[in-house]
N, C-alpha and C positions, 0 to 999 in steps of 0.2 A: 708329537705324532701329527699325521695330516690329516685334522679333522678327526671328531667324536666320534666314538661308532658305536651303531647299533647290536642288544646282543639279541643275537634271533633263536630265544626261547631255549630246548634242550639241547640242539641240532651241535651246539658246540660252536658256532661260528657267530665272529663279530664281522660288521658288515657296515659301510658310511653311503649314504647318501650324495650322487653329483650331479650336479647339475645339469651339466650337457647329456646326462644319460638318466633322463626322467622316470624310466621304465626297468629300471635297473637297479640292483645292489651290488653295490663294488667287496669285494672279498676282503681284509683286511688280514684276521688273523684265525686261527683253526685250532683250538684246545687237542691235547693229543688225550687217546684214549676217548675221544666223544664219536657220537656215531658221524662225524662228520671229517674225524681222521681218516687218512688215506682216500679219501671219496672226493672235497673240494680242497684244492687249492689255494694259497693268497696271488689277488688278482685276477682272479678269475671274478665273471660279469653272474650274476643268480637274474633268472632272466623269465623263469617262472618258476611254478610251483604247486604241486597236486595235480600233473599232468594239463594245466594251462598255462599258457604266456601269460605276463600280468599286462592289467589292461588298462589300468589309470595312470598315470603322472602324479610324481611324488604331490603332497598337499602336505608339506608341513613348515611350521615355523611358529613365528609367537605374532600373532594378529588375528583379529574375528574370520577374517577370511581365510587364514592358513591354518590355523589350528585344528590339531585330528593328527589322523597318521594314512589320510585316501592315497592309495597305490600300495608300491609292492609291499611295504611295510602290513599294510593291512589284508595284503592280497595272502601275503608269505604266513603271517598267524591264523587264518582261516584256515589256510591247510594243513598247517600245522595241526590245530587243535581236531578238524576234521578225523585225519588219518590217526588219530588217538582213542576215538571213538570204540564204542563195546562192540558194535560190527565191523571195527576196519582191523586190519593188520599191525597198525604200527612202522606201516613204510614209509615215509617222506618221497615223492618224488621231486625230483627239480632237475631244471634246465639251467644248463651252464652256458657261456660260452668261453670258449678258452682259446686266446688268442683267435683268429677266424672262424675258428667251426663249432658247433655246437654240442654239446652231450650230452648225455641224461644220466643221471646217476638216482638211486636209492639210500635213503639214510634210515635204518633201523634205527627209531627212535624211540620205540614198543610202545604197550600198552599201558603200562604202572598206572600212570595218572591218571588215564581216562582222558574225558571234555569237560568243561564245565556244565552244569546244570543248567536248565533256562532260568531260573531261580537263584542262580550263585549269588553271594558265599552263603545261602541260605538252602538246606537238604540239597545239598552237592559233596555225592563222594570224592572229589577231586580237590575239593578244598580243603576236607578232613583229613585227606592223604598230604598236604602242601604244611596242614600247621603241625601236625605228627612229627614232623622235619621241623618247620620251622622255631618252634618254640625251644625244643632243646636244643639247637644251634644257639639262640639267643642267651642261655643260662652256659652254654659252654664257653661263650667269648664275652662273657661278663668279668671284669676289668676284679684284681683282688680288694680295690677298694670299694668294690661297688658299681660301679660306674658301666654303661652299656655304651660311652662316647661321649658325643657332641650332645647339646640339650634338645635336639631333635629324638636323638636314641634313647636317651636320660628318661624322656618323655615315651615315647611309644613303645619301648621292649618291655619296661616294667606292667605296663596298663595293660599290652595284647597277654601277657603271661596272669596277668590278673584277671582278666576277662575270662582266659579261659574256663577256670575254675576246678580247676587241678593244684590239690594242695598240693603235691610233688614239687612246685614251681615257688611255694612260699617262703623258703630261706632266701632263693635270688631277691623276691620283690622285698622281703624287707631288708636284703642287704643294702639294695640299693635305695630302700627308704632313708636308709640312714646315710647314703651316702649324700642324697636330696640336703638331708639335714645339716651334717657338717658345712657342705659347698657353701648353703647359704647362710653363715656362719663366719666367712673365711673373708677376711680383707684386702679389699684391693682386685676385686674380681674386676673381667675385663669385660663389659657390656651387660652390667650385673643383671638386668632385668630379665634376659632372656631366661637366665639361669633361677631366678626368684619365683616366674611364673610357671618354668617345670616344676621345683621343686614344691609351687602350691598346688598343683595338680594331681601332683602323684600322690604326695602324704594326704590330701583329701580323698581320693580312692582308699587308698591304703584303709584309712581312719575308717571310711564304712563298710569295708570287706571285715575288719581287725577287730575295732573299737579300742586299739591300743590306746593306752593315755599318755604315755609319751611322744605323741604326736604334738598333741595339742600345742604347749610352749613350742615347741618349734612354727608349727603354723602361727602362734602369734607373734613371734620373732621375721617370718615373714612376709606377714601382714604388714608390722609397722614398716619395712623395709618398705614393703610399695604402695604404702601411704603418703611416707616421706619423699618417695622417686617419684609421684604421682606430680605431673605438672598443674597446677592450679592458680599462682600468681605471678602477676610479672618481674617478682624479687625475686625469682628464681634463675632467671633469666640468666645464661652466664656471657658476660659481658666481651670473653672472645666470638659469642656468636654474631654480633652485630659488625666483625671486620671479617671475621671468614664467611659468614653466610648475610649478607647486608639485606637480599631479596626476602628471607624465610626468618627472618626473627620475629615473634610476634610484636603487631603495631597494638595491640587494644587487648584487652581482657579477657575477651570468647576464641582469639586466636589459639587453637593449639590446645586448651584449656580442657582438661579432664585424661589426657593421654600420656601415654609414657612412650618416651623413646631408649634407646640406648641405656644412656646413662640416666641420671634421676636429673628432676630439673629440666631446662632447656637449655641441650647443647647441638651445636652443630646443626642440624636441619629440622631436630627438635623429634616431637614423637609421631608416630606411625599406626596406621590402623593393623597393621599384624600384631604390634602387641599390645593396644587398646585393646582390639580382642578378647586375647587373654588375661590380660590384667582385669576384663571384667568378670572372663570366667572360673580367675581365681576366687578375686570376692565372693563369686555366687557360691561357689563350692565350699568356701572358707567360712562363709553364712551357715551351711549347715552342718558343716561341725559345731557349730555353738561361738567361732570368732566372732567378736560383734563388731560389724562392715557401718563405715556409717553412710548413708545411704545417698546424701548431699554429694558423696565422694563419688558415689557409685554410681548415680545419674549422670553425672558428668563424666564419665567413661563413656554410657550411650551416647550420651547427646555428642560426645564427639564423634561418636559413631556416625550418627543420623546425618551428620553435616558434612561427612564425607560420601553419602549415599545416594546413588542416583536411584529416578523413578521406580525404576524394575527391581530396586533394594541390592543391585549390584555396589560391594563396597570398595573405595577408592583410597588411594596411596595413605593418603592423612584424612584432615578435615575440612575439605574440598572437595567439590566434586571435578572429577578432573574429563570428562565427556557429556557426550547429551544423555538426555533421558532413560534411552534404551541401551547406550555403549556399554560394554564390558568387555573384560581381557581374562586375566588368569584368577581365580576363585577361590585363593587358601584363606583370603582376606576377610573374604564375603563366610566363609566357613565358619571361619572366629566368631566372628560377630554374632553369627544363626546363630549356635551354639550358645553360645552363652547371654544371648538374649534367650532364648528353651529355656534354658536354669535359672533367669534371674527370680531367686525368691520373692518377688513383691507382685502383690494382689491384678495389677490392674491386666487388662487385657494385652494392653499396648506389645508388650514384651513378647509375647507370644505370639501377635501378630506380626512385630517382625521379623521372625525366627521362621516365620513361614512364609514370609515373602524372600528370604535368602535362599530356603532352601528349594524355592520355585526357581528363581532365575538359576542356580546351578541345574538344577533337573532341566530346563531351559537350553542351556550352553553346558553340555557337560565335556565338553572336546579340549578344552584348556588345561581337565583333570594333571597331566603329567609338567606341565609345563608354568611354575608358579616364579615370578620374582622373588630371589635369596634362597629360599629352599623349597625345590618343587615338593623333596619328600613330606616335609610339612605342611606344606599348602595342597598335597591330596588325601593327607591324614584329617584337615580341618574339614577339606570342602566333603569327603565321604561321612564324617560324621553329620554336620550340618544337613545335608542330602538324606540321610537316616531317619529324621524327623517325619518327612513327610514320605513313604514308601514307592508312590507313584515317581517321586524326583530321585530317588536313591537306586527304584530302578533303570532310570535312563541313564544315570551315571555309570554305575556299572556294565550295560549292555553297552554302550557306546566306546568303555574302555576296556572290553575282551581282551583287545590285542595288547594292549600294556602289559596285561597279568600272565599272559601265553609268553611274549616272548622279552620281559624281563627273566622267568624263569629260566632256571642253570641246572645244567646238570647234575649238580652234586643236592640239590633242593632246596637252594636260597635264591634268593631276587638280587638284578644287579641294578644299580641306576640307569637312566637311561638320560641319551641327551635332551637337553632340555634351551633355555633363554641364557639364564646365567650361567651353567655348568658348574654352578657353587657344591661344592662336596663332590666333584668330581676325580675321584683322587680313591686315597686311600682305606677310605671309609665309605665305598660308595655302594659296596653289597650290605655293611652293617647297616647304614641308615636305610635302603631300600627292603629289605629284611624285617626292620624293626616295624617298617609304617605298613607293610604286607600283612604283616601277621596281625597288628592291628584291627587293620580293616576289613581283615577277613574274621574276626570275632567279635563285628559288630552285631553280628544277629542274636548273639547268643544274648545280650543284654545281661552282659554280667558286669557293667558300672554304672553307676551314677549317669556318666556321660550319654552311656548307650541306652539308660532305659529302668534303667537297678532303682527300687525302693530305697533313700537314706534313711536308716531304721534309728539312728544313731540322735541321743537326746543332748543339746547342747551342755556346755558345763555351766552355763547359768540359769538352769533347770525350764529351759524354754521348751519347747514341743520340736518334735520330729520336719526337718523339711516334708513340706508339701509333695503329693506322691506325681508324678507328670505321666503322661500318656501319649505314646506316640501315636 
């Protein structure tokens, strides 16, 4: 195809971005049966929209100064979401141009939905009306073994269906508890880690919704997995990395030292702050079930953190800082990190104080939201929860990325992906992981996890006390 395209909300119509026509959306393709059948064309120019011409030049791409969606992108979902409104009709106006002359056309796109709330996903009918939809879509294309996908999906369709709090939805999540279970079970997995810190994720949800005790052995099962993949010494080191990667092999002991990459051990370019992240908010969460984290390990997950963290607590590729004081780019990274610094069970303040300088500089820079290195849907499932901590930065996030949520939505009532830096998962699975991490994020209010806010009630199995209660 020539170039990504945008999908513009219910309207039925995918739409790319050119350059030479800044003020414009190029037509690409026209779902039939949307209100946008028989009305526009492919190749036709969209040229406004809500009865105005748009009036910015496109701003987008992946750098501090591109990032966003200023022009028609952002022009075209304002009136969208507008003309959806309790006193509008439901008509879309826009301006074509088709071939030389211009026309205007109307697109019945109705009222169903409504607007979002100023408040959204928090007392917003339009949000209530989106997971109604979106949650049983998520249980109907759940895999027979389990499975909601890639560990993206793995991750966020079982947790938004948890959150919600609708037992209706409790045979999918514990199918796919078990399917957590098996996976990381199974030998010879291909970038095992990604898949070890879903699977501590979820079965730790699970575990304080459940109090299943068949959980447990498996959490300790893998735990020891990513104690063992945890990089710590430099006997670990795998000795092809020093002729394929000669620059990034650790020279000294603190290099790299507490993270996990890919594979266990140090291979290849070694381990990364997306899933130090999580690997440390496996621990925290695996702490309070009762697995005992030993804490030497566990500090050393931060402190690889911290060494990859600029001033503003913006977090960077590994354990380096890779800009000045104030730089940042995309925030799934810095998400992780908030996160599960929030949860780290230990006393001292530290932890929570950096959990809330992550989720400042996202509330900060929330324009990168859709647009993350390897998996953007990931990287705005981290940075929206981490943003949640502190309300004030969770709501700039949100307010800033209206237009994502306007017109990633499809007519039929799922999220498509939308293009992004890598375009990774851009393919065949690009509604289901968009899907999964929507519904998500759209039930973080309700604080029905651990993650989002939920008391762990739950008494360890070596008769220790209940994790510590947190407060957003």
């Amino acid at each position: 195809m020539p170039g990504w395209f945008y999908n513009l909300g219910i309207t039925g119509i995918r739409a790319r971005l050119v350059a030479k026509e800044p003020k414009a959306l190029l037509v690409e393709y026209v779902f039939s049966k949307s209100p946008a059948a028989g009305r526009v064309e492919v190749g036709d120019w969209i040229v406004g929209a809500g009865g105005q011409n748009f009036e910015n030049e496109h701003r987008n791409g992946y750098g501090e100064e591109v990032f966003g969606a200023d022009g028609p992108i952002a022009e075209f979902a304002a009136a969208l979401e507008t003309c959806q409104g309790v006193k509008q009709d439901g008509k879309l106006a826009l301006t074509l141009r088709r071939g030389e002359a211009l026309k205007e056309v109307n697109l019945d796109v109705g009222t169903v939905y409504g607007s979002f709330s100023a408040t959204f996903p928090s007392a917003c009918a339009k949000t209530d009306k989106i997971l109604a939809e979106l949650l049983p879509y998520l249980v109907e294309h759940q895999a027979e073994d389990g499975s909601f996908g890639d560990p993206v999906q793995n991750t966020f369709a079982p947790l938004a269906l948890l959150a919600s709090g609708e037992s209706k939805h409790m045979p999918a999540i514990e199918k796919n508890a078990r399917y957590h279970s098996a996976e990381a079970r199974t030998e010879g997995l291909d970038l095992p880690h990604w898949t070890y810190v879903s699977a501590a994720i979820v079965l730790s949800e699970f575990y304080f919704s459940t109090g299943k005790k068949w959980v447990l052995p498996e959490l300790q099962h893998i735990h020891d997995l990513l104690t063992k993949g945890q990089y710590l010494s430099m006997s670990q080191i795998n000795p092809q990395a020093k002729i394929s990667h000669p620059d990034s092999f650790p020279k000294g002991p603190l290099n790299a030292h507490g993270g996990w990459g890919h594979n266990p051990g140090f291979e290849g370019y070694g381990p990364i702050a997306m899933l130090t992240g999580q690997g440390a908010l496996a621990y925290s969460l695996m702490h309070r079930c009762g697995i005992k984290i030993d804490r030497q390990n566990h500090d050393a997950a931060y402190e690889f953190l911290e060494r990859g963290s600029g001033k503003n607590g913006y977090i960077w590729y590994a354990d380096e800082v890779g800009g000045g004081p104030e730089n940042w780019a995309d925030m799934g990274r810095t998400g992780a990190t908030g996160i599960a610094n929030f949860l780290s069970p230990y006393p001292e303040p530290v932890y929570r104080e950096r959990a809330l300088l992550r989720a400042r500089v996202i509330g900060r820079h929330p324009r990168s939201f859709p647009d993350t290195h390897g998996s953007p849907t990931m990287g705005m499932a981290y940075s929206a929860l981490a943003a949640s901590i502190d309300p004030d930065s969770f709501r700039k996030l949100m307010d800033a990325n209206r237009w994502w949520f306007t017109m990633s939505h499809c007519g039929d009532g799922t999220f498509y992906y939308q293009p992004n830096r890598d375009n990774a998962g851009y393919g065949s699975d690009s509604r289901m992981s968009a899907s999964s991490v929507v519904a998500f994020i759209l039930t973080i209010p309700k604080r029905g996890l651990v993650l989002t806010g939920k008391e762990a009630k739950t008494r360890d199995h070596q008769g220790g006390e209940p994790g510590a209660k947190l407060s957003r």
